[in-house]
C-alpha positions in Angstrom: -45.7 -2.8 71.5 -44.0 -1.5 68.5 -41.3 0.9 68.6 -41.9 4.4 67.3 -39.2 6.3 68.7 -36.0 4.7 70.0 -35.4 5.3 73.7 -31.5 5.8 74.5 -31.7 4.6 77.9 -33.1 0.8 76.6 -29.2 0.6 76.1 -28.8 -0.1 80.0 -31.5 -2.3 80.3 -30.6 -5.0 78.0 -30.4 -8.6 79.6 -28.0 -10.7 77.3 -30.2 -13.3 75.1 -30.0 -17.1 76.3 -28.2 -19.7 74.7 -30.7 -22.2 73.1 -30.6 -25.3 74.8 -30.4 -28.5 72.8 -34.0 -30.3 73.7 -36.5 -28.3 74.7 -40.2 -29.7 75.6 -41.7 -27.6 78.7 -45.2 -28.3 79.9 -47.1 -26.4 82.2 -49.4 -29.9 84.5 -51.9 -30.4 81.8 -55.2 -29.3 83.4 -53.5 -25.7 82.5 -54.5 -25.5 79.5 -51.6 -23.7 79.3 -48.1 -25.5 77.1 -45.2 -24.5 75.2 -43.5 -27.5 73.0 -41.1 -26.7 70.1 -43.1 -27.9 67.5 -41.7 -30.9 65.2 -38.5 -29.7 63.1 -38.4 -26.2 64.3 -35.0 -25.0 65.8 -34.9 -24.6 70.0 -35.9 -21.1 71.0 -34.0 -18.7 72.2 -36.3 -18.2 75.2 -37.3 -21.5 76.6 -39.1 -20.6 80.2 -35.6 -21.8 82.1 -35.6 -19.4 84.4 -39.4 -18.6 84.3 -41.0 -21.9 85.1 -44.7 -21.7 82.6 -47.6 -22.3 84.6 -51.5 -21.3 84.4 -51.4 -18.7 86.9 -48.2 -16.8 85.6 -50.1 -16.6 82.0 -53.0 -15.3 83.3 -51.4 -12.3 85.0 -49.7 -11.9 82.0 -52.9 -11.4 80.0 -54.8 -9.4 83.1 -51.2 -7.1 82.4 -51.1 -7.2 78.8 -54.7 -5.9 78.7 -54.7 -3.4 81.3 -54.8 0.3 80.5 -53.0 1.5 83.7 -49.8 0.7 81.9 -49.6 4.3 80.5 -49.9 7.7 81.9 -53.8 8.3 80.9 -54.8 5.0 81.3 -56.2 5.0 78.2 -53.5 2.3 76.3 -52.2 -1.4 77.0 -50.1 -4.0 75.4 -53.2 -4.5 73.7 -54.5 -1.8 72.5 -51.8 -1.8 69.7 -51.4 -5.7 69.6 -54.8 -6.8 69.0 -55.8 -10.6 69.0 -58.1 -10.2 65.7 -54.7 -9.2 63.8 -52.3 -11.4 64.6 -51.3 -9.4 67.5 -50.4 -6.4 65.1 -52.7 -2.7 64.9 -55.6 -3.5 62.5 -55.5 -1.2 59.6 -53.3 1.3 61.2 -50.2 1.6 59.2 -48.8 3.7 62.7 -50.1 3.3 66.0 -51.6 5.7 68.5 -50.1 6.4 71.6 -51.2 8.8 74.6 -52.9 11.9 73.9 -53.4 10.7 70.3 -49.5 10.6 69.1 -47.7 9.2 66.9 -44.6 8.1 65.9 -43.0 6.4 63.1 -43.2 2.9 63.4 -46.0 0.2 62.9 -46.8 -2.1 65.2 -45.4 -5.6 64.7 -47.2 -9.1 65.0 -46.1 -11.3 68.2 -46.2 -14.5 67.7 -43.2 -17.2 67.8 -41.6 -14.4 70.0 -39.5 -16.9 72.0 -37.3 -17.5 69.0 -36.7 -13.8 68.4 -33.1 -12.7 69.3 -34.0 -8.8 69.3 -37.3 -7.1 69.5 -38.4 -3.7 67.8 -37.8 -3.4 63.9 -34.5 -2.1 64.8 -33.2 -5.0 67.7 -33.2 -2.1 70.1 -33.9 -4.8 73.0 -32.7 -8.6 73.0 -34.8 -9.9 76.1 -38.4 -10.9 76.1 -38.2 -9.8 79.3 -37.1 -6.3 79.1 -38.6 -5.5 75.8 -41.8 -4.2 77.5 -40.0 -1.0 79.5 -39.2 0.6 75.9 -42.8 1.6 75.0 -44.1 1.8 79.1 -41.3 4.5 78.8 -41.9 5.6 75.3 -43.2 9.3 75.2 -45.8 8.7 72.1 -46.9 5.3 73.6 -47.7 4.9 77.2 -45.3 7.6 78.8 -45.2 6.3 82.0 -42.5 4.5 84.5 -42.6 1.1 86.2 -43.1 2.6 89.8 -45.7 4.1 88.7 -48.1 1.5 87.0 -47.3 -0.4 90.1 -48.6 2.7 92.3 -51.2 2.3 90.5 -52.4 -1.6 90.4 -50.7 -2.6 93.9 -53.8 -1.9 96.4 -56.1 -3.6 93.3 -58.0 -7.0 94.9 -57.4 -9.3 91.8 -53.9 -8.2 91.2 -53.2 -9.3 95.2 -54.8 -12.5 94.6 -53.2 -13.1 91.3 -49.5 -12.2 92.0 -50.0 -14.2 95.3 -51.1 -17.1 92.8 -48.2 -16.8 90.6 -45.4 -16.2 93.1 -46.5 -17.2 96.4 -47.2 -13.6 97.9 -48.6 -10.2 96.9 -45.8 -8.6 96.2 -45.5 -6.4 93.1 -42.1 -5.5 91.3 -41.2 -5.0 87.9 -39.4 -8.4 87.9 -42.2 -10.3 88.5 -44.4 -8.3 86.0 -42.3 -8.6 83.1 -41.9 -12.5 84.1 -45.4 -12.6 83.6 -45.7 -10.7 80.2 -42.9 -13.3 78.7 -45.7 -16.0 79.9 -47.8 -14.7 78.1 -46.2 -13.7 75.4 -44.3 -16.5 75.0 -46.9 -19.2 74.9 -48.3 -17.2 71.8 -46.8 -20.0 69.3 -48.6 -20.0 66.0 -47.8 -23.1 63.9 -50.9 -24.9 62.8 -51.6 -23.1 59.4 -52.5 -25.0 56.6 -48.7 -24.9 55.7 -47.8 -26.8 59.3 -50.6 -29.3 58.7 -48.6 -30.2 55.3 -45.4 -30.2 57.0 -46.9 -32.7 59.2 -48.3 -35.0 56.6 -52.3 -34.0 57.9 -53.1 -32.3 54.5 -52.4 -31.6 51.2 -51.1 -28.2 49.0 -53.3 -28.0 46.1 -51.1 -27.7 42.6 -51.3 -23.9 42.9 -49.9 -23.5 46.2 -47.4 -25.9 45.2 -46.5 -23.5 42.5 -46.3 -20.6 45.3 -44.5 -22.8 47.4 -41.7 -23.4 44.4 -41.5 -19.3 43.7 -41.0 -18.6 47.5 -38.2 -21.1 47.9 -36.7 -19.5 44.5 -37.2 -15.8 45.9 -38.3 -15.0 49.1 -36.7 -18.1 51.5 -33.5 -16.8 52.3 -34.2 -13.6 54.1 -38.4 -15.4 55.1 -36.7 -18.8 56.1 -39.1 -21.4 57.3 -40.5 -23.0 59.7 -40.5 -18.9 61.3 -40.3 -17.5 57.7 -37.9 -15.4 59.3 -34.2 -15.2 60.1 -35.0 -12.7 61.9 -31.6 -10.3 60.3 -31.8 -7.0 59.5 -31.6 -6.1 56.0 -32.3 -3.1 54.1 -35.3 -3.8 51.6 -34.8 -0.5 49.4 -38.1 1.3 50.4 -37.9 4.4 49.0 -37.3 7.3 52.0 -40.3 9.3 53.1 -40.6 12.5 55.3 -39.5 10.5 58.2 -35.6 9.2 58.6 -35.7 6.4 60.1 -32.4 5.1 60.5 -33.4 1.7 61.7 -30.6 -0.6 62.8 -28.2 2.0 62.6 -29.8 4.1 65.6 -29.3 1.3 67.4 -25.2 0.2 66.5 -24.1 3.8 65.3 -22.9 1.8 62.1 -22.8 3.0 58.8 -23.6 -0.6 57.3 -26.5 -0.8 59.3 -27.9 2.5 58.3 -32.0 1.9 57.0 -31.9 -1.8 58.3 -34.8 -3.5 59.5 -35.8 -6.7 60.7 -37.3 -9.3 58.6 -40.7 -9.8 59.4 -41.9 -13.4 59.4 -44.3 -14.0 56.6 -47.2 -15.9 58.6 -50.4 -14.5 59.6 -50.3 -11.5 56.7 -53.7 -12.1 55.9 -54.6 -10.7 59.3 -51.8 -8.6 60.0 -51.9 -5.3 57.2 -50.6 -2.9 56.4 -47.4 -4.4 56.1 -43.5 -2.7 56.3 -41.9 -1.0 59.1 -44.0 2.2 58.3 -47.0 0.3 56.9 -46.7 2.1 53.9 -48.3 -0.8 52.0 -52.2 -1.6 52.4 -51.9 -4.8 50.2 -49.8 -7.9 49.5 -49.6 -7.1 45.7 -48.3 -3.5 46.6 -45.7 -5.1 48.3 -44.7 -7.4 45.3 -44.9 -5.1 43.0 -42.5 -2.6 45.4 -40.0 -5.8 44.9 -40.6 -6.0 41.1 -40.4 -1.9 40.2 -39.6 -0.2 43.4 -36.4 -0.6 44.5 -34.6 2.2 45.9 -30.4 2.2 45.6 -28.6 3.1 48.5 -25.5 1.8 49.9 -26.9 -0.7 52.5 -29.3 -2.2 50.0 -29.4 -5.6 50.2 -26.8 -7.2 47.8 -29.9 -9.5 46.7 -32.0 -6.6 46.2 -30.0 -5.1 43.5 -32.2 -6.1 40.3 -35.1 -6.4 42.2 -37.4 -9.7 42.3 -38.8 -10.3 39.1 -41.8 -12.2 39.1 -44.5 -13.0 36.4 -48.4 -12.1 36.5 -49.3 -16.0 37.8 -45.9 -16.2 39.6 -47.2 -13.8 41.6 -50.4 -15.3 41.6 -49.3 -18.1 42.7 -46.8 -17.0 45.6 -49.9 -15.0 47.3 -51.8 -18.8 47.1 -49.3 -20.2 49.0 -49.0 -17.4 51.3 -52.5 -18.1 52.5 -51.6 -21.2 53.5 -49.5 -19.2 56.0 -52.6 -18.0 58.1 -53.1 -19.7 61.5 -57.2 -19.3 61.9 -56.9 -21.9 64.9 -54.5 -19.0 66.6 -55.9 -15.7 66.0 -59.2 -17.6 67.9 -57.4 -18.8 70.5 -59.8 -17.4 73.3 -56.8 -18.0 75.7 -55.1 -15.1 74.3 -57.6 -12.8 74.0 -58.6 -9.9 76.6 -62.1 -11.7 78.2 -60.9 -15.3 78.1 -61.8 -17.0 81.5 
């Protein structure tokens, strides 16, 4: 789930990020169902299943996990309650998410997707592990406020959870190792990269002259912080949104360094059809909000990023253009993937 407030204690709980290997292609048997396979010209994930072998049962207890309640103190919110299928794995139409007892923080919940090349989670990088990114909002106060012991109090005398953990790791037993093993299963096979965009890339269809245009105007504006094939580089860079009533330090909470001050990650740039409102704070509803923020609504400060400082200046069909070729962005085939949905069987 998304970060709202920054837990000091995630400091000690950091695993260090693996080193990507140079060929990656792990399959799960193939009457799983279940795969991960760096697609064709992407770089080698950072997380690549080494030490977490993928298989069919693992995911499954991922999802049953993902999806159950029990994981905060009222039993009222999961994974998914804030990561929703239907939006990319983002909060539909919630610029900030709700939490127990109704709170909230100051964050919006990000997409998940392509997490296995992610070298830090949160909008500020507060965790570097697939694995341990989970404990920050079990933990969080304003998002599930409860501990590990407890959620397994809670699920280890459930029948299904006995027969699935037994499944997955050859006995019944439940520890916090084994449960976030089985998240980053999950989590991890969630690779989107069959948008119309991928099917060009792969020579299965064509970019009509329009989004050929938008494609032109993203490589000239947008590609160095939204690099592709992730439309990410996944650095944190301060965008020069104007400050609200919250300060949110970003990047800086995390490091203590000036430079960093107001930094947030890049977000990738796929799926945004499904996944508004859109910035850290989901301050913006729409995609032209966000281009015209770009165009007229810089904000100066002294961790702006240098390529910020005069703004992106686009024209009328420029931007008409880029949001074409945006669209091509949108994975329709993932977003339906039963398999990663709460009531697939």
């Amino acid at each position: 789930m998304r970060k709202l407030m920054p837990l000091m204690l995630c400091s000690t709980l950091l695993f260090a990020a693996c080193s990507p290997d140079t060929s990656i292609d792990i399959n799960a048997p193939q009457e799983t169902g279940i795969s991960f396979t760096v697609p064709q010209g992407w770089p080698q994930p950072v997380y690549n299943f080494e030490n977490n072998a993928l298989n069919q049962a693992g995911f499954e207890l991922g999802r049953k996990l993902f999806y159950d309640t029990r994981f905060s103190r009222d039993n009222t919110i999961s994974c998914g309650s804030c990561h929703q299928a239907g939006a990319a794995f983002a909060h539909s139409e919630h610029s900030i998410s709700h939490g127990v007892d109704g709170l909230v923080g100051t964050r919006n919940s990000p997409t998940l997707f392509n997490l296995n090349w992610h070298k830090g989670f949160f909008w500020d990088g507060g965790v570097n592990h697939i694995e341990s990114q989970p404990i920050n909002p079990i933990q969080n106060p304003v998002e599930m406020d409860e501990t590990v012991p407890n959620v397994i109090a809670k699920i280890k005398d459930d029948a299904d959870y006995k027969r699935m953990f037994s499944a997955a790791w050859g006995d019944e037993l439940m520890n916090s190792q084994r449960i976030f093993k089985s998240l980053a299963q999950f989590m991890g096979a969630m690779v989107s990269d069959n948008s119309k965009y991928d099917k060009y890339k792969r020579g299965e269809a064509a970019l009509t002259d329009t989004e050929l245009s938008g494609m032109s105007v993203y490589q000239n504006n947008c590609a160095a912080c939204h690099t592709a094939p992730l439309f990410s580089d996944f650095s944190y860079r301060n965008n020069g949104l104007p400050p609200t009533s919250v300060n949110d330090s970003g990047r800086g909470h995390i490091t203590f360094l000036a430079q960093d001050m107001y930094k947030f990650k890049v977000p990738s740039l796929r799926n945004l059809k499904y996944s508004a409102p859109y910035m850290h704070d989901g301050r913006f509803k729409t995609l032209e909000q966000v281009l015209a923020h770009y165009s007229t609504g810089i904000h100066r400060s002294p961790t702006l990023d240098p390529i910020l400082l005069n703004g992106i200046q686009l024209s009328a069909q420029q931007q008409s253009d880029l949001l074409e070729f945006l669209n091509t962005l949108n994975d329709e085939s993932f977003i339906s993937d039963v398999r990663f949905h709460e009531n697939a069987q």
